[in-house]
N, C-alpha and C positions, 0 to 999 in steps of 0.2 A: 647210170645212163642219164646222158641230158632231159627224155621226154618223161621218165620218171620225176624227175626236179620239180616241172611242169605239175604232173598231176598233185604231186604231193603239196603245190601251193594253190593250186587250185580247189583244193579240198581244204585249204586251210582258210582260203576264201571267205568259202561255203559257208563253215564252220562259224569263220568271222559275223557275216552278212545276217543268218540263222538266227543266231546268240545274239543279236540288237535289241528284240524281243517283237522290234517292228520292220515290215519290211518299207525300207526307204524306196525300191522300187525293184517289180516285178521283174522287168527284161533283165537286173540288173543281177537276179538269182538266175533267170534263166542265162544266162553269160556265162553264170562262174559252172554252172551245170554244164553247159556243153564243151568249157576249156577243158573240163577233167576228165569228161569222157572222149572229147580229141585228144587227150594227151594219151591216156589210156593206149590209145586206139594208135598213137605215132610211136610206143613203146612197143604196142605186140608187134607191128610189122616191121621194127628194126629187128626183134628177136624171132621171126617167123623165119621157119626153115623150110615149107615148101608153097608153092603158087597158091593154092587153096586157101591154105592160113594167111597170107599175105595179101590176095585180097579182101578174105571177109576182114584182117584189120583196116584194111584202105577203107570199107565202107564205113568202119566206125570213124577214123579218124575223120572224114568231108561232114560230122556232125557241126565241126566247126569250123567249116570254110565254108559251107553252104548257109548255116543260119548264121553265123556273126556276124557280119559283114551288115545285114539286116537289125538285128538288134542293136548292134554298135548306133546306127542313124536311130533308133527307137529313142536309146538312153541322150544320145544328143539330144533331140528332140527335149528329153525331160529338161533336163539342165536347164537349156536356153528359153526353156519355159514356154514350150512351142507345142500346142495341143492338136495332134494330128484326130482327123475324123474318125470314127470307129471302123466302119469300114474300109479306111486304107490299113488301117493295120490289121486287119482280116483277112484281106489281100495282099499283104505284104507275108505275112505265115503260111495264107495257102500255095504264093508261089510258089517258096522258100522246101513246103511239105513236098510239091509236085518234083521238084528240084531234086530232092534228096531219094524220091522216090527211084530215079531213073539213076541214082549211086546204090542204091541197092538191088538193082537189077544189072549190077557190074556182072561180066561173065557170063550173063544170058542173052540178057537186050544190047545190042551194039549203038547204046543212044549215048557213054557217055566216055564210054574204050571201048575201042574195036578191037582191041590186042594188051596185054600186058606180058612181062616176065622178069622174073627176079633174080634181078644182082646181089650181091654183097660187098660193101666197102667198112671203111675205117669207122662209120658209124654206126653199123648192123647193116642188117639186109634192108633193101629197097627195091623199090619198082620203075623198070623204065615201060613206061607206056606210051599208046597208039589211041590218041584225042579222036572221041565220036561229036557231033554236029552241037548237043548239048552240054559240054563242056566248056564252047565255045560261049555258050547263051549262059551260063555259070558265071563266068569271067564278066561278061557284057553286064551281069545284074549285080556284080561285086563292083564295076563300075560306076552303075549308075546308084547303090546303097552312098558309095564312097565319096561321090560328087557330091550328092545329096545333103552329106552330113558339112563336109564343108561348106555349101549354101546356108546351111544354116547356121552356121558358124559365125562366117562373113555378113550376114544379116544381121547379127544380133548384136557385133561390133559395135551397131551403131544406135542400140537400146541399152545402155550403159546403166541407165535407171534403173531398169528392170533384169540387166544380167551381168554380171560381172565381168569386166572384161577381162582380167588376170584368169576365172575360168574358161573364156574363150581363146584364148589362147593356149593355155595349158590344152583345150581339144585338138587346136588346129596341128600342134603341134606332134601329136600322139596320134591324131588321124594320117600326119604327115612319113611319121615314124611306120607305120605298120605296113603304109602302099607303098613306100620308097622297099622297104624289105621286100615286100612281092614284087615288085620291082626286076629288083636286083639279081631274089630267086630265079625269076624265071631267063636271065641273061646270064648269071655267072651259076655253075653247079657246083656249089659249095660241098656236098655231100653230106649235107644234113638239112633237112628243113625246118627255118628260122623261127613259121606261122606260130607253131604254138607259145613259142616265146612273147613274141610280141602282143600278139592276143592275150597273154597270161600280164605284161605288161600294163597295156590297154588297161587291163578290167580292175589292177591295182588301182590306175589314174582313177577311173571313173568311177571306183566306188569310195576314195576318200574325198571327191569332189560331190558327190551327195551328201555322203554324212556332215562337211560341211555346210551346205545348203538347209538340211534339213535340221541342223542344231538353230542356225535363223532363220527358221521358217516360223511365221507367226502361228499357221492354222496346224504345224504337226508339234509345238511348244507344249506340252503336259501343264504347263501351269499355269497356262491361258483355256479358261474356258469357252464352248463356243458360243453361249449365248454371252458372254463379255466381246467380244471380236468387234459388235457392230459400236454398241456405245464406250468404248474404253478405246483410246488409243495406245498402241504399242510401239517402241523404237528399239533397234539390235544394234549393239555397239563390239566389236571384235576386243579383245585385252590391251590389245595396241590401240584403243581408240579411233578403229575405222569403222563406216556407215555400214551396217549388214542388213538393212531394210526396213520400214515402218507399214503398218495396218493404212487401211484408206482413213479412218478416224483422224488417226497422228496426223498424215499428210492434209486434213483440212484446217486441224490446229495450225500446223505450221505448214505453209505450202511450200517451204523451201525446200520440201524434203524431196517434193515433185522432180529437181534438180540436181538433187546430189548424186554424184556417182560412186554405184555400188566400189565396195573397199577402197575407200579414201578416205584422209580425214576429212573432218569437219570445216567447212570455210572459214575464212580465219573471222570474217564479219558480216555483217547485216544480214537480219531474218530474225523473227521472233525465237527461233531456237537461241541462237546465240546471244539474245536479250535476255532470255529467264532460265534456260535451263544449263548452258556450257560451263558457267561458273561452279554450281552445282555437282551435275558431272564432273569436272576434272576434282573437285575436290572430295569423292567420292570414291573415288578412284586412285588417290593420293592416299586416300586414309585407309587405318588399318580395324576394323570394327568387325570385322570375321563377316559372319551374315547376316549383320541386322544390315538395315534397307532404310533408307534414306526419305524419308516424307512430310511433303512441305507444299505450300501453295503458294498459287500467282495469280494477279488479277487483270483481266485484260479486256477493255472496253467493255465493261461490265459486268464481264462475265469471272467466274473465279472459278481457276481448275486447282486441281492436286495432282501433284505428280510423286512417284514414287519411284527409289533408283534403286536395283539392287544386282545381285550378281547373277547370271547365268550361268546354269552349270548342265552337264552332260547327265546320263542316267547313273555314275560313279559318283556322282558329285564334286565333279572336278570341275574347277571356274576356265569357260571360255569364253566370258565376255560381260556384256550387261545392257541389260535391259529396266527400258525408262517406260512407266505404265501413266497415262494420260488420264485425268476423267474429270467433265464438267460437274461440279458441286455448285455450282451456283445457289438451286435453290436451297439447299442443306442453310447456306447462309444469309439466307433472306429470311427463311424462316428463324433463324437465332436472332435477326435482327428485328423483329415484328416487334 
């Protein structure tokens, strides 16, 4: 069965996300958690053979039409680096609880069907139902999660510094994919329901699009200490030699970094980066030294730093990319000179 496929990679997810050792982000477990119990929940009710069993599966399956939609705009939110209040997203979960609470009151309280009953077609059995006033208000808040995340999408288009836009796009795209499918569900009955595909889709995108964020993230880097953060500067360079981010330190060494946009290369000139370190770097990176680490100083209006180039690698030890570690020695070398 197709909604079997579903769970069984949504638990592979899981499994993935789990086995990191860290979690790169919370909504983002909570995601691969409620795709596997909506899938779960879209396989018993294709295999349900009387009304009873079909809709206690329909209430499992709205696990994940009621909170995703919600979380999907949480983990955007992460990405585009966009720090919602605490409170809103307290109020984003209790709506979300209150929501689901009135799916589990299918077949008692008329808030959310007034009526169901079960068919069977070429995909298993299903439910044709009779919409109560709060399904309506379901739809309306999967709207407004879905607008949401797009605003923030399109906002951050134009924070290139600070967000990638090849990941903004990769959202818009994925966000565009999932509503066009509800879309479509709700005008053509295909006889099978697409959500948990897509959603299973979705949560693929969005968690290789953290794991790479968080490989160049300066403050989740194991090999960066945190009291090293304020006085050392740090720069992330991808394998292909594109910009993946610098500490506020780096960017007052070199303010050009203030300007460069995330995943591109290096401008081809002017900037003190491109005066002391680009040479460096690329031959670095030319060469073949396994993992020793490149270190060597430069002197600049007085002042004398050290920098140090070496590889980046994953928690396997597998290089994706490299990073250039900044640090004023000045006085080290005054003092030699006394």
């Amino acid at each position: 069965m197709p909604y079997l496929i579903c769970f069984i990679v949504a638990i592979a997810l899981l499994i993935t996300i789990v086995s990191f050792g860290k979690t790169i982000d919370l909504n983002m477990v909570l995601l691969a958690v409620i795709i596997m119990v909506g899938s779960g929940g879209y396989y018993a009710l294709a295999t349900s053979t009387v009304l009873e069993e079909a809709l206690l599966a329909n209430k499992i399956l709205y696990v994940t039409g009621v909170f995703g939609p919600a979380i999907v705009l949480l983990i955007i939110c992460n990405i585009c680096r966009i720090n919602l209040p605490k409170w809103l997203r307290i109020a984003i979960y209790a709506v979300q609880t209150l929501m689901y609470f009135c799916v589990c009151n299918i077949g008692g309280l008329n808030l959310f069907y007034t009526g169901a009953q079960l068919r069977n077609g070429p995909m298993g059995a299903y439910l044709v139902k009779t919409y109560g006033p709060m399904h309506s208000i379901n739809l309306v808040m999967m709207l407004i999660y879905t607008m949401a995340g797009i605003v923030v999408a399109l906002y951050s288009l134009n924070r290139k510094t600070i967000v990638s836009r090849l990941n903004v796009y990769i959202l818009l795209i994925t966000d565009m994919l999932v509503v066009g499918e509800y879309v479509l569900q709700h005008i053509l009955f295909l006889g099978i329901e697409l959500l948990p595909f897509f959603f299973t889709l979705a949560a693929c995108v969005y968690m290789v699009l953290l794991y790479r964020i968080y490989y160049f993230s300066i403050y989740n880097n194991p090999v960066i200490l945190a009291e090293k953060i304020e006085k050392d500067g740090y720069i992330f360079f991808s394998k292909n030699m594109r910009f993946m981010g610098g500490s506020d330190y780096a960017q007052e060494v070199f303010p050009e970094l203030n300007e460069w946009e995330l995943e591109k290369k290096v401008p081809g000139s002017g900037g003190r980066f491109n005066t002391f370190l680009r040479q460096p770097l690329n031959s670095f990176a030319e060469s073949k030294n396994g993992d020793e680490s490149l270190i060597d100083t430069f002197e600049y209006k007085g002042n004398v730093y050290r920098y140090e180039i070496g590889h980046l690698k994953n928690s396997r030890g597998k290089r994706r990319g490299y990073l250039v570690q900044i640090s004023n020695v000045t006085e080290l070398f005054g003092t030699d000179n006394e």
